[in-house]
DSSP file (Angstrom, degrees, kcal/mol; ACC not computed):
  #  RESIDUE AA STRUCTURE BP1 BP2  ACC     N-H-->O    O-->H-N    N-H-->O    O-->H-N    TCO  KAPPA ALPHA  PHI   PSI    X-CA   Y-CA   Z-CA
    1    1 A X              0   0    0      0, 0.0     2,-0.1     0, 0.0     0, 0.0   0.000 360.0 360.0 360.0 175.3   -8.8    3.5   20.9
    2    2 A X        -     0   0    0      1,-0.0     2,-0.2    34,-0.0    33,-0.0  -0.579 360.0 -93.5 -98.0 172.4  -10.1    1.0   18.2
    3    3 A X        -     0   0    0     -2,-0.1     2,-0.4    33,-0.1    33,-0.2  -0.508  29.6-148.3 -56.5 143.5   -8.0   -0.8   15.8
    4    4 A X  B     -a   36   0A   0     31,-1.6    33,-2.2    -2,-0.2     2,-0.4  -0.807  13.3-160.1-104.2 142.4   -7.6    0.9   12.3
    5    5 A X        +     0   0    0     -2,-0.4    79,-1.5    31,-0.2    80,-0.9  -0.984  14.2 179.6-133.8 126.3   -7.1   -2.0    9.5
    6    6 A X  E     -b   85   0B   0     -2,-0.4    33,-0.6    31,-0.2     2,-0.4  -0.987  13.0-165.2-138.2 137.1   -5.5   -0.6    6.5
    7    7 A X  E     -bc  86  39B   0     78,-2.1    80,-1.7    -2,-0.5     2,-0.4  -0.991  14.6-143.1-139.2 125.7   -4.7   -2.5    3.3
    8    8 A X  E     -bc  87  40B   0     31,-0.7    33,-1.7    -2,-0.4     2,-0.3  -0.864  18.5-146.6 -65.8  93.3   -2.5   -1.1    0.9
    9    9 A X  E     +bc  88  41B   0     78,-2.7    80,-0.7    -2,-0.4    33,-0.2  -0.810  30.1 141.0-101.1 132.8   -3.2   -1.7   -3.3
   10   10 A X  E     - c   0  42B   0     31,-1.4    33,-2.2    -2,-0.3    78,-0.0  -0.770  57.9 -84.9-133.7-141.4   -1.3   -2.0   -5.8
   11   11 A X  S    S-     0   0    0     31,-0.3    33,-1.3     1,-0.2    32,-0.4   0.909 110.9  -3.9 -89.4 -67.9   -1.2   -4.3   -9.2
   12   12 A X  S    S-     0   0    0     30,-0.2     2,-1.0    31,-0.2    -1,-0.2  -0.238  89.7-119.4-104.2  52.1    0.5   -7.6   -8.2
   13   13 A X  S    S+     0   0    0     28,-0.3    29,-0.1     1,-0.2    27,-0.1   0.339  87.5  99.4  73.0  -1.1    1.4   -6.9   -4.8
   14   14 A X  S    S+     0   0    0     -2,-1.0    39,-2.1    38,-0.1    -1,-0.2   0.756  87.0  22.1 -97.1   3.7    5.1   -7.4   -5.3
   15   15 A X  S  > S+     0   0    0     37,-0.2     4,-0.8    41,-0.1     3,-0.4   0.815 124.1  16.1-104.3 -88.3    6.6   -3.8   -5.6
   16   16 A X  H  > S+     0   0    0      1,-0.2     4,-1.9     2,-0.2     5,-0.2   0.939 121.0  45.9 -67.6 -59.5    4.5   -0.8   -4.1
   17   17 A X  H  4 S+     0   0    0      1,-0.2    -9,-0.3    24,-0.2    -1,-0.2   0.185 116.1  47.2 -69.6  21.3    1.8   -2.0   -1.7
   18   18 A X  H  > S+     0   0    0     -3,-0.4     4,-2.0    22,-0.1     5,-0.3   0.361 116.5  53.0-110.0 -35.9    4.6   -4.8    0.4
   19   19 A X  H  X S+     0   0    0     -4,-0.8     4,-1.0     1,-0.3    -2,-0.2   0.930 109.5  38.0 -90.6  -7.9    6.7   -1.9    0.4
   20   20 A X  H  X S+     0   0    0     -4,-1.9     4,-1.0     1,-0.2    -1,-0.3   0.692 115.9  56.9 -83.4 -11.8    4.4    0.7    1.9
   21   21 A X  H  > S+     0   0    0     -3,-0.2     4,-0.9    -5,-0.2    -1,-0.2   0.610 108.9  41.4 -89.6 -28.4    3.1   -1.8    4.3
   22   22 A X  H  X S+     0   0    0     -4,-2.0     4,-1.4     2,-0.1    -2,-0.2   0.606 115.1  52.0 -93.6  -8.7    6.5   -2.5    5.5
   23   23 A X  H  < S+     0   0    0     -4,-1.0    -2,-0.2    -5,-0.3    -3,-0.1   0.844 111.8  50.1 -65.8 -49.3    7.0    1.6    5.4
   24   24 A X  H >X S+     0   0    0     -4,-1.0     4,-2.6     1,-0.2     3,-1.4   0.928 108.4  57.1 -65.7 -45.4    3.4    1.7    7.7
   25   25 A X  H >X S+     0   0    0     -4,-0.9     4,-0.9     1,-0.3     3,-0.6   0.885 111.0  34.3 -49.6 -64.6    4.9   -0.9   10.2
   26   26 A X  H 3< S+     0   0    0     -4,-1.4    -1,-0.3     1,-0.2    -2,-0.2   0.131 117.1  51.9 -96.0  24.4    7.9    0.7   11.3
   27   27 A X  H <> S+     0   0    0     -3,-1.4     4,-2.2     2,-0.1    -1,-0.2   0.493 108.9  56.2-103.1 -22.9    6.6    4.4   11.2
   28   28 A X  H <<>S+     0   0    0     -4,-2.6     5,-1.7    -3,-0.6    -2,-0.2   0.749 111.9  42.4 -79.4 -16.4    3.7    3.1   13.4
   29   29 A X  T  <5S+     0   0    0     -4,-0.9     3,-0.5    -5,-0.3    -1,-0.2   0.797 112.7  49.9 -63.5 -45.3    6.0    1.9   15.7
   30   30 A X  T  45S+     0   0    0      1,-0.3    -2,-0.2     2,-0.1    -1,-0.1   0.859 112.8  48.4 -76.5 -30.0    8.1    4.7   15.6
   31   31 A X  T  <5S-     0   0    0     -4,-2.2    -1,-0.3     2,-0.2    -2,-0.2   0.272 108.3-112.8 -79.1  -5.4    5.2    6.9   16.1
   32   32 A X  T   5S+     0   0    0     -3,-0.5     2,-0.7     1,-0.2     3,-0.2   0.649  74.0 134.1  85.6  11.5    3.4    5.1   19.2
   33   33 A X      < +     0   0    0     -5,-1.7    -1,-0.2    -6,-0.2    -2,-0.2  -0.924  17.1 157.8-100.6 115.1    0.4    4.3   16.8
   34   34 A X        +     0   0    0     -2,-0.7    -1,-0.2    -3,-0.1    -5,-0.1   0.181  67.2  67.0-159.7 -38.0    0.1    0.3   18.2
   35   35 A X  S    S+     0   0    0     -3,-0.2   -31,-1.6    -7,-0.2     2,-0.5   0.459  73.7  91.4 -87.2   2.6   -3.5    0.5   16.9
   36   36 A X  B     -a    4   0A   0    -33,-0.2   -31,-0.2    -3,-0.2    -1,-0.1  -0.844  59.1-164.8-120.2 103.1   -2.9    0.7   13.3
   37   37 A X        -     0   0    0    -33,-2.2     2,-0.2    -2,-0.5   -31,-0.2  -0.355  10.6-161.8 -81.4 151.2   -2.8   -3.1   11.3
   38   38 A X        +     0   0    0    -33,-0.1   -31,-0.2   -17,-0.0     2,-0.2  -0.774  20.7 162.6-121.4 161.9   -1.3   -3.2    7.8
   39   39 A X  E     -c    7   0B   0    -33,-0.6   -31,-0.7    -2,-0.2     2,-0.3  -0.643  23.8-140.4-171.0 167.1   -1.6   -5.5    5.5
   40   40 A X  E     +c    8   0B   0    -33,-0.3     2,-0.3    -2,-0.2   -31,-0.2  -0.802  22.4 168.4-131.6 137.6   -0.9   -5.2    1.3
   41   41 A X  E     -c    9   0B   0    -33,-1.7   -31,-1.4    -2,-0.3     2,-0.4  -0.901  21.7-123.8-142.2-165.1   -2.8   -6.6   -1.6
   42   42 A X  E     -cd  10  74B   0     31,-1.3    33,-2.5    -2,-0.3   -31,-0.3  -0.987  19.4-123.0-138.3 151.6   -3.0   -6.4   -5.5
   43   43 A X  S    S+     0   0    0    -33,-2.2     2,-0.3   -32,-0.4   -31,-0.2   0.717  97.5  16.7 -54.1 -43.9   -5.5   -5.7   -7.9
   44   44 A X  S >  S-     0   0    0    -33,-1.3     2,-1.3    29,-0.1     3,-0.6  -0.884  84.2-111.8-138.1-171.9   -5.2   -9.0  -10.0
   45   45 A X  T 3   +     0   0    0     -2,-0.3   -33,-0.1     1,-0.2    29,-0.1  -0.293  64.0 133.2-120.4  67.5   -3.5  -12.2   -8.8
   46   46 A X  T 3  S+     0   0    0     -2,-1.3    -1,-0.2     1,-0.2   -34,-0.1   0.901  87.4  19.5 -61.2 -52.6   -0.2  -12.5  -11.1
   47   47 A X  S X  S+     0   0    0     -3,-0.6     3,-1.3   -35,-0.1    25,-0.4  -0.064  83.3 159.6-108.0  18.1    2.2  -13.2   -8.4
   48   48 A X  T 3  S+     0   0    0      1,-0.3    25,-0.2    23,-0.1     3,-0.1  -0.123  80.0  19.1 -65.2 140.5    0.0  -14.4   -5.7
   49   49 A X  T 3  S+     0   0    0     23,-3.1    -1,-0.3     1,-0.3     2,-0.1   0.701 102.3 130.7  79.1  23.6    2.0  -16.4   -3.3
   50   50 A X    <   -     0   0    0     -3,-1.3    22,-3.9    22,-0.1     2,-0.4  -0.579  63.4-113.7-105.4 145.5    5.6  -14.5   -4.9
   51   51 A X        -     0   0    0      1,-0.1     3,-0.2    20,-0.1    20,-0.2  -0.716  49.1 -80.8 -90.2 146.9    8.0  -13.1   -2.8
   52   52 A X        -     0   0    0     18,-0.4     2,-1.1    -2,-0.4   -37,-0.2   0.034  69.5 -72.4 -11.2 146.1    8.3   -9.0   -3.2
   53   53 A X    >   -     0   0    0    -39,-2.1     2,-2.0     1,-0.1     3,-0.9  -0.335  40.8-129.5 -11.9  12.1   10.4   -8.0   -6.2
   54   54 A X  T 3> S+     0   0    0     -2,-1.1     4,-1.9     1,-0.3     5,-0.2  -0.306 115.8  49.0  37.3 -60.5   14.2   -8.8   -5.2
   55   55 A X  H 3> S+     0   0    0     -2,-2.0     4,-2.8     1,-0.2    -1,-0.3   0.888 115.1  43.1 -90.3 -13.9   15.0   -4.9   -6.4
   56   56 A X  H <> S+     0   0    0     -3,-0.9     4,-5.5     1,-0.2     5,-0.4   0.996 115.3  55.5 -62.4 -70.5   11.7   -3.6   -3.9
   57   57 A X  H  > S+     0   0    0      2,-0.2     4,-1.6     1,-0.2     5,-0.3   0.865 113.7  35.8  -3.6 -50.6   13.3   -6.2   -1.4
   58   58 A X  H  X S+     0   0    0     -4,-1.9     4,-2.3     1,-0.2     5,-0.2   0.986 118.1  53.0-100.0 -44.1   16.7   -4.5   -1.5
   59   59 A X  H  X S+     0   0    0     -4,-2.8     4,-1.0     1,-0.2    -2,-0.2   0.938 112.4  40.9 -36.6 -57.4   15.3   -0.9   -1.8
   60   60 A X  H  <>S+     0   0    0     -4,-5.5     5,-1.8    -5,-0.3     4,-0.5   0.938 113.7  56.8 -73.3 -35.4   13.1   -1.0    1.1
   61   61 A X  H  <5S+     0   0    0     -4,-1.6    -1,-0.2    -5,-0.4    -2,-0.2   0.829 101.3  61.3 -49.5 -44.4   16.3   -3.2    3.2
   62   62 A X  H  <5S+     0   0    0     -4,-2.3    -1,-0.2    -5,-0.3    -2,-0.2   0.971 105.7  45.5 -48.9 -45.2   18.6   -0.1    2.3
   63   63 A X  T  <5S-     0   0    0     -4,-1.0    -2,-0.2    -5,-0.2    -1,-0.2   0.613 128.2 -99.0 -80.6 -13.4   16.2    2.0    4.4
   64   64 A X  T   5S+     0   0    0     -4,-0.5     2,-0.4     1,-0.2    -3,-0.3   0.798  80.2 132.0  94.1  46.4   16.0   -0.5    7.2
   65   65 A X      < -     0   0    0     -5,-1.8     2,-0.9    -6,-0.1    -1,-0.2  -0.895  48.0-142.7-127.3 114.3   12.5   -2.2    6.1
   66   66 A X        +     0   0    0     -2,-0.4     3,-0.2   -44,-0.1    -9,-0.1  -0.715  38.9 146.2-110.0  84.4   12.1   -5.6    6.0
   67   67 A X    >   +     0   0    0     -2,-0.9     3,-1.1     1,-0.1   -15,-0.3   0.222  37.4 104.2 -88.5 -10.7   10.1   -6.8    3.3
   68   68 A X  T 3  S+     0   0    0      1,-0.3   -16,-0.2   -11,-0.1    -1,-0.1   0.804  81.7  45.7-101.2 -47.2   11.5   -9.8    2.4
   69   69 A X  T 3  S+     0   0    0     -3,-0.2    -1,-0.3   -18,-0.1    -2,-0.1   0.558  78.9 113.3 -82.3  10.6    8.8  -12.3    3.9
   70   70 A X    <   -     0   0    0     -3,-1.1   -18,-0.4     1,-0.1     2,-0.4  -0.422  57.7-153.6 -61.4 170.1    5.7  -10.4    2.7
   71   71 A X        -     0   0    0    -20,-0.2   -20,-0.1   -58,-0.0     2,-0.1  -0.983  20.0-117.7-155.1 124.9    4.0  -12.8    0.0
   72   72 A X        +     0   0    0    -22,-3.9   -23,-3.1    -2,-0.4     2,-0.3  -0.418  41.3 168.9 -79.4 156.8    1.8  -10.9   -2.8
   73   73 A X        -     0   0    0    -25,-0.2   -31,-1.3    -2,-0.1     2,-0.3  -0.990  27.5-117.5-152.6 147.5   -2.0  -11.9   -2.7
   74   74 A X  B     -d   42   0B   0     -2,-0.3   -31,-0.2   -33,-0.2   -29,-0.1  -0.703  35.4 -81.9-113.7 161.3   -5.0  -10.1   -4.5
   75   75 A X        -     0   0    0    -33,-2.5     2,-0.3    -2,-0.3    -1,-0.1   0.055  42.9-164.6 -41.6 128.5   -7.8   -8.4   -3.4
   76   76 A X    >   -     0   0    0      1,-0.1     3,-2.6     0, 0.0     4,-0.3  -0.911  38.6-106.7-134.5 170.5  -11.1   -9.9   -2.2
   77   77 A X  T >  S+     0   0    0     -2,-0.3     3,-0.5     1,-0.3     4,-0.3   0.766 117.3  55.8 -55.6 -40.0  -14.5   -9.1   -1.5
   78   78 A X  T >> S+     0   0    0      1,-0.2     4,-2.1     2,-0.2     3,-0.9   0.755  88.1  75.4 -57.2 -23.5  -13.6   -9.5    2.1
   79   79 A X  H <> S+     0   0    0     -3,-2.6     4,-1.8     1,-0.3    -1,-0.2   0.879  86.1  52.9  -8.5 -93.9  -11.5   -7.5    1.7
   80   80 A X  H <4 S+     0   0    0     -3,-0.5    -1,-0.3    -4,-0.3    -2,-0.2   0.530 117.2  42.2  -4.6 -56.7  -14.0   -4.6    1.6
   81   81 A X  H <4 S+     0   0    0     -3,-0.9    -2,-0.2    -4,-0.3    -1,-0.2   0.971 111.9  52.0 -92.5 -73.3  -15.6   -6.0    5.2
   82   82 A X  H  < S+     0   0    0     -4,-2.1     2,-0.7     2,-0.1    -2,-0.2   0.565 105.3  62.0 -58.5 -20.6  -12.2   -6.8    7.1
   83   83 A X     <  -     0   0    0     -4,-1.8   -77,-0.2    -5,-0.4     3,-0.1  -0.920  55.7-160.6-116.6 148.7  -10.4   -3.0    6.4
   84   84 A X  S    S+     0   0    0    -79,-1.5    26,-0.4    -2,-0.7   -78,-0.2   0.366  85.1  32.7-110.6  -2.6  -11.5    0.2    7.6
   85   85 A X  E     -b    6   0B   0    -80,-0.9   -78,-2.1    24,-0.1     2,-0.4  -0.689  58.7-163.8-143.5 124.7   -9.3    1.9    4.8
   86   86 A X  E     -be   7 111B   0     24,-3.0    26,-2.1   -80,-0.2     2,-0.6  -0.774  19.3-159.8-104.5 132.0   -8.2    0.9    1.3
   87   87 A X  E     -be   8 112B   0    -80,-1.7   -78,-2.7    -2,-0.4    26,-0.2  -0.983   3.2-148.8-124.2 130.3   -5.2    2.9   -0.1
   88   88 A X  E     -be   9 113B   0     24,-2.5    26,-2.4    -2,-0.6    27,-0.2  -0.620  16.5-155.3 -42.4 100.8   -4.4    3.2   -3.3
   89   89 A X  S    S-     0   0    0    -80,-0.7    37,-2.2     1,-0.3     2,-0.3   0.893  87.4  -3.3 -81.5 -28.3   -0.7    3.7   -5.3
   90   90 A X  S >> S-     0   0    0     35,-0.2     3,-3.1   -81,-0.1     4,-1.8  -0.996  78.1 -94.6-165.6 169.0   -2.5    5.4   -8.2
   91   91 A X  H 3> S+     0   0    0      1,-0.4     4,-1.0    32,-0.3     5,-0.2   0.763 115.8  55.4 -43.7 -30.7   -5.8    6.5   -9.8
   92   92 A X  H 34 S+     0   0    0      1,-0.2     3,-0.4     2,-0.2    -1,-0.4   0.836 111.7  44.9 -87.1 -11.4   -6.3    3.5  -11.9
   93   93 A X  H <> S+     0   0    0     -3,-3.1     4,-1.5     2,-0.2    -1,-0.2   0.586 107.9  52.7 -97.4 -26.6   -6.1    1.3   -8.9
   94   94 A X  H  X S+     0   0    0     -4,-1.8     4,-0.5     2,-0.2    -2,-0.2   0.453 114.0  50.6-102.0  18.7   -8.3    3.3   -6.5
   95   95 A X  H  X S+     0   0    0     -4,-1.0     4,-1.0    -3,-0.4    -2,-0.2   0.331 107.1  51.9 -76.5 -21.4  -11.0    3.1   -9.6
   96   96 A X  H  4 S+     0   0    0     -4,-0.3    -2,-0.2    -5,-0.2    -3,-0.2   0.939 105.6  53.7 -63.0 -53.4  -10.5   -0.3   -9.7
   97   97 A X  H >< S+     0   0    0     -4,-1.5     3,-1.8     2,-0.2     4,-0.3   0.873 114.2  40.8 -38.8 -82.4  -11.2   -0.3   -6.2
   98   98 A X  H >X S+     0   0    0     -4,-0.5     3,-4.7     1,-0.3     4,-3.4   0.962 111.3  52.5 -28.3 -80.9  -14.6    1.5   -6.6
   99   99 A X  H 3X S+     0   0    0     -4,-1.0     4,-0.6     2,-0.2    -1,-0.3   0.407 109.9  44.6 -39.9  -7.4  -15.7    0.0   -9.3
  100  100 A X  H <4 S+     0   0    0     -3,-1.8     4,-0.4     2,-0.2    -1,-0.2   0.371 117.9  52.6-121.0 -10.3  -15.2   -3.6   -7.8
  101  101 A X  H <4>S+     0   0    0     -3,-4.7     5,-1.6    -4,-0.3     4,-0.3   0.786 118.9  39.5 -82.1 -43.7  -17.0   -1.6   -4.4
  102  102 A X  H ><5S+     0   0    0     -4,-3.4     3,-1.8     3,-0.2    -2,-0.2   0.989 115.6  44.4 -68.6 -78.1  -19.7   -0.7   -6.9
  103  103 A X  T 3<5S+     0   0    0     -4,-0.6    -1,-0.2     1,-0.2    -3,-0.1   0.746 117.8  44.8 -19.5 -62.9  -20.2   -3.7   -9.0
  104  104 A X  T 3 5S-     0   0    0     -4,-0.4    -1,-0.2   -27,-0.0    -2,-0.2   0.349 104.3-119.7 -82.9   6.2  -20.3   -6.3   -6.0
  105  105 A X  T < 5 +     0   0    0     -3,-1.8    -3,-0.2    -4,-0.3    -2,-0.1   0.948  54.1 176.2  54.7  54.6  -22.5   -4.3   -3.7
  106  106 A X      < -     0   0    0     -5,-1.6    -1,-0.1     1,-0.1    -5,-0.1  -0.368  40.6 -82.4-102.6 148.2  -19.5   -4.3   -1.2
  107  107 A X        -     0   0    0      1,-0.1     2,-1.2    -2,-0.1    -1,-0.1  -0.364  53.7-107.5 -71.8 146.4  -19.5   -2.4    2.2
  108  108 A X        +     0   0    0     -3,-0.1     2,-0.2    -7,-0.0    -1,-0.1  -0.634  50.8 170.2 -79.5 110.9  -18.5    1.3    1.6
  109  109 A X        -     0   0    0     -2,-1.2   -24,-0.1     1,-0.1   -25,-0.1  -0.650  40.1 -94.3 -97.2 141.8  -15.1    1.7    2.9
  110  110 A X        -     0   0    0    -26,-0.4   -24,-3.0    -2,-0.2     2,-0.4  -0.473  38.0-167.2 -67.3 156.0  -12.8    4.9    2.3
  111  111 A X  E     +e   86   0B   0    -26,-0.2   -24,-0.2    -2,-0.0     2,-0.2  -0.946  15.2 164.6-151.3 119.3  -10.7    4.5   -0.5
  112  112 A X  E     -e   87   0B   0    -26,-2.1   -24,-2.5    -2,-0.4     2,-0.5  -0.697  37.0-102.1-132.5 176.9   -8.0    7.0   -0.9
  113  113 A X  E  >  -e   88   0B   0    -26,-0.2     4,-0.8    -2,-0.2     3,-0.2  -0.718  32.4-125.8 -93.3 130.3   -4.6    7.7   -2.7
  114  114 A X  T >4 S+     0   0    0    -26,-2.4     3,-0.9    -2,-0.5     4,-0.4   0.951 110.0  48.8 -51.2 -49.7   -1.8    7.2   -0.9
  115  115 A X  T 34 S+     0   0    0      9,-0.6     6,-0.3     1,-0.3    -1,-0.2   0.561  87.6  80.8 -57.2 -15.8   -0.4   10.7   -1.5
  116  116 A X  T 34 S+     0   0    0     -3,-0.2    -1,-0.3     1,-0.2     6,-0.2   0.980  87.2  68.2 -58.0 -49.6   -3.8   12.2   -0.6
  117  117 A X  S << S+     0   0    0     -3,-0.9     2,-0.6    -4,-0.8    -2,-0.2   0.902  95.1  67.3 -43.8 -67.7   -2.0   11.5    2.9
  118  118 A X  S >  S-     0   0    0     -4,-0.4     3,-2.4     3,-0.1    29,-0.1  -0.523  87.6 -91.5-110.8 147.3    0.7   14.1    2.4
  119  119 A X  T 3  S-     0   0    0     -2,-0.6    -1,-0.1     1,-0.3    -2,-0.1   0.039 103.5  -7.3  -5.6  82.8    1.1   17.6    2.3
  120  120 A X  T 3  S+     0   0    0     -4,-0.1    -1,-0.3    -5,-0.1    -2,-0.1   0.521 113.4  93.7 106.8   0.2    1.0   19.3   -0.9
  121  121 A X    X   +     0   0    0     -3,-2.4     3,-1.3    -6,-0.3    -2,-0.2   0.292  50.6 144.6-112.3   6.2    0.9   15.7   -3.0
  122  122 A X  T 3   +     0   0    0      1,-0.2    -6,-0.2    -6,-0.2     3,-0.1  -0.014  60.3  16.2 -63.0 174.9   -2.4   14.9   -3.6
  123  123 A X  T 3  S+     0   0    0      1,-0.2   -32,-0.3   -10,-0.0    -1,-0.2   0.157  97.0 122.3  56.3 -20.3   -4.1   13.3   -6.2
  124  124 A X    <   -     0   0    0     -3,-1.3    -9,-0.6     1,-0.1    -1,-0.2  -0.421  52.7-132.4 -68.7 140.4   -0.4   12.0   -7.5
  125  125 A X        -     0   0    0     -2,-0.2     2,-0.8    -3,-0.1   -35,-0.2  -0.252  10.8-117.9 -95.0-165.1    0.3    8.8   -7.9
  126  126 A X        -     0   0    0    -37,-2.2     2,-0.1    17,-0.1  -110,-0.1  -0.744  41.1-128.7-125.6  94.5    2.8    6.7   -6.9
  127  127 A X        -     0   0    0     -2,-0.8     2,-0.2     1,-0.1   -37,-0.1  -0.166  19.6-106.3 -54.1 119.9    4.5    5.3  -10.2
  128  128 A X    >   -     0   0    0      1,-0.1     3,-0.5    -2,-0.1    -1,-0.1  -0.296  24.0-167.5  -8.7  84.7    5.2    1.4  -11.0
  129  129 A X  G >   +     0   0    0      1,-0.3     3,-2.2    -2,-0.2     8,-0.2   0.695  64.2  96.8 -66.3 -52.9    8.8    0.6  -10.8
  130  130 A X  G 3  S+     0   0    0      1,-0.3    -1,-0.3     6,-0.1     7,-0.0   0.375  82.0  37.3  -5.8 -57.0    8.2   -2.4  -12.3
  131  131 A X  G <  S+     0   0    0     -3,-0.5    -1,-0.3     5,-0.0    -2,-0.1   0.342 115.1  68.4-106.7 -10.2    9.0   -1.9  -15.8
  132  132 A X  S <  S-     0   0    0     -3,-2.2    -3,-0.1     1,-0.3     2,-0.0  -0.193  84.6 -83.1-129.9-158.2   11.9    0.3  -14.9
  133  133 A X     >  -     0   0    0     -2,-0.1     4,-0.5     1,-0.1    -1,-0.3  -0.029  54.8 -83.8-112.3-153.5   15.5    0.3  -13.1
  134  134 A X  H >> S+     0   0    0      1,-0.3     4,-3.0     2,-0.2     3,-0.8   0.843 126.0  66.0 -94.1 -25.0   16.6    0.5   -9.4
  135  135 A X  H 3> S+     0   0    0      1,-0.2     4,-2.6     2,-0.2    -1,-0.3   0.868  95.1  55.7 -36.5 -40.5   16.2    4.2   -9.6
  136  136 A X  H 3> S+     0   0    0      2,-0.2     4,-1.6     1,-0.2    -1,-0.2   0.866 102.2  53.6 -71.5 -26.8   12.7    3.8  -10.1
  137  137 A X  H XX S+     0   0    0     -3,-0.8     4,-2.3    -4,-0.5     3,-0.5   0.957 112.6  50.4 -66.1 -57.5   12.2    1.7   -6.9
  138  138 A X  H 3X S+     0   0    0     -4,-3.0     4,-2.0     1,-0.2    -2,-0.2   0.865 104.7  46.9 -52.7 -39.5   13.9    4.5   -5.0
  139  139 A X  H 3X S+     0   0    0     -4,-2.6     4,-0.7    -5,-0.3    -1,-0.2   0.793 110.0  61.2 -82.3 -20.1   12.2    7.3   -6.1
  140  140 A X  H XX S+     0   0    0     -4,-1.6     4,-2.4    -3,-0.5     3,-2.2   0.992 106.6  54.1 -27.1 -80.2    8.8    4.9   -5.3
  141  141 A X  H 3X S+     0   0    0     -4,-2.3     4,-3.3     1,-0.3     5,-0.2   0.819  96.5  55.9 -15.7 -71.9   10.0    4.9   -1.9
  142  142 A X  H 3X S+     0   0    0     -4,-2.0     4,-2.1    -5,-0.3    -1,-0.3   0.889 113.7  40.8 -49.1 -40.2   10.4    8.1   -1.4
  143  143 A X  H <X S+     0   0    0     -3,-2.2     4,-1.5    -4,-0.7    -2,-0.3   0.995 115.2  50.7 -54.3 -68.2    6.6    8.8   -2.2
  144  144 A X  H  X S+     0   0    0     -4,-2.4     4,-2.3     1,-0.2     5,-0.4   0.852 109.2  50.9 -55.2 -61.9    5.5    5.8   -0.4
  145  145 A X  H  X S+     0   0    0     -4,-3.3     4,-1.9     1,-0.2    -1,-0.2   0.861 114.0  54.4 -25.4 -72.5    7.8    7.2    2.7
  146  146 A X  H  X S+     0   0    0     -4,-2.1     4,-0.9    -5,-0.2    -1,-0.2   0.731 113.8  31.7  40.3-111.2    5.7   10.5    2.0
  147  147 A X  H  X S+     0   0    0     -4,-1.5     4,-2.7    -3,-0.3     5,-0.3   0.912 111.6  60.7 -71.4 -52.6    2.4    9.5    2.1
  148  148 A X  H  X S+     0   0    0     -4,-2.3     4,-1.0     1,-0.2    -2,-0.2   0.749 104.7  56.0 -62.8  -8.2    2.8    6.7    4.7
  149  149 A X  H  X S+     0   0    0     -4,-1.9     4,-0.8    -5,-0.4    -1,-0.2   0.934 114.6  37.4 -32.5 -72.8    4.0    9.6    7.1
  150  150 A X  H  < S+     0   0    0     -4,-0.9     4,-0.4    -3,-0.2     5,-0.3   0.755 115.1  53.1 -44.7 -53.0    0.8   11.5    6.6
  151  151 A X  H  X S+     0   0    0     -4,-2.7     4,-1.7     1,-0.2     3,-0.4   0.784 113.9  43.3 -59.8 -52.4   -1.2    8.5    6.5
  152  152 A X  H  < S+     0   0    0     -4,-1.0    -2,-0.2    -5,-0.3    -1,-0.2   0.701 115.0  47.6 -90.4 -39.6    0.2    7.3    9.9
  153  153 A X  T  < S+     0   0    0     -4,-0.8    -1,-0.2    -3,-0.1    -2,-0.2   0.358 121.1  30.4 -33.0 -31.6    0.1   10.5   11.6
  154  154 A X  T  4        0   0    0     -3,-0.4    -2,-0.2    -4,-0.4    -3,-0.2   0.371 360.0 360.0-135.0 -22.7   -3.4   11.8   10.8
  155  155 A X     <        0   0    0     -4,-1.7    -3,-0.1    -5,-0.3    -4,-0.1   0.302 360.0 360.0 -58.1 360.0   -5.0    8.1   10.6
């Protein structure tokens, strides 16, 4: 079977999309899917070359996912050639997404929600931790767990 290339958005790459990308790794492993590449970027390029979040870092580590070398980078127009799906943490990011598909004349790739991936969660997003405590990282997680399930399963 061919490769699947999947890149993961969120807004500066150090919270949701390193940790659903380290989420993808070791469920595609766990699952026998050997054919499905991750890799995580961000909508604008705050933190480019930062490591993850220290509390994403220690959230995703609790769970046994090893985030800790990812390094955030933002999206580019190659982007758009080089993945065969772009996933999304929430609406305003998979409109960004469009709109930057639209704008640049860019090849049309799917572009989906992460939770479109599981059961009985679509359309939700997967809220920003950022701003918020370690609770908030956790309860990310759990979505991100979720969707990359679905995602990884049915991909």
């Amino acid at each position: 079977m061919k490769t699947q290339r999947i890149l993961f958005i969120c807004t500066g790459n150090i919270c949701r999309s390193p940790m659903a990308k380290g989420v993808a790794m070791a469920m595609a492993d766990r699952f026998g899917r050997s054919r499905l590449t991750f890799d995580a970027a961000g909508t604008g390029d705050w933190h480019v070359g930062e490591a993850p979040d220290p509390r994403a870092v220690e959230a995703a580590a609790r769970r046994g996912y090893n985030i800790a070398h990812e390094r955030a980078r933002a999206v580019t127009s190659e982007d758009f050639s080089l993945f065969d799906h772009l996933v999304a943490m929430d609406e305003g990011h998979r409109r960004w997404l469009v709109n930057a598909r639209t704008s640049r004349s860019l090849p049309d790739r799917p572009i989906s929600l992460l939770m479109d991936w599981s059961v009985g969660r679509a359309g939700t997003d997967v809220p920003d931790p950022y701003y918020a405590d370690e609770n908030a990282f956790e309860h990310a997680l759990d979505l991100i767990e979720r969707g990359v399930e679905g995602l990884v399963r049915r991909a």
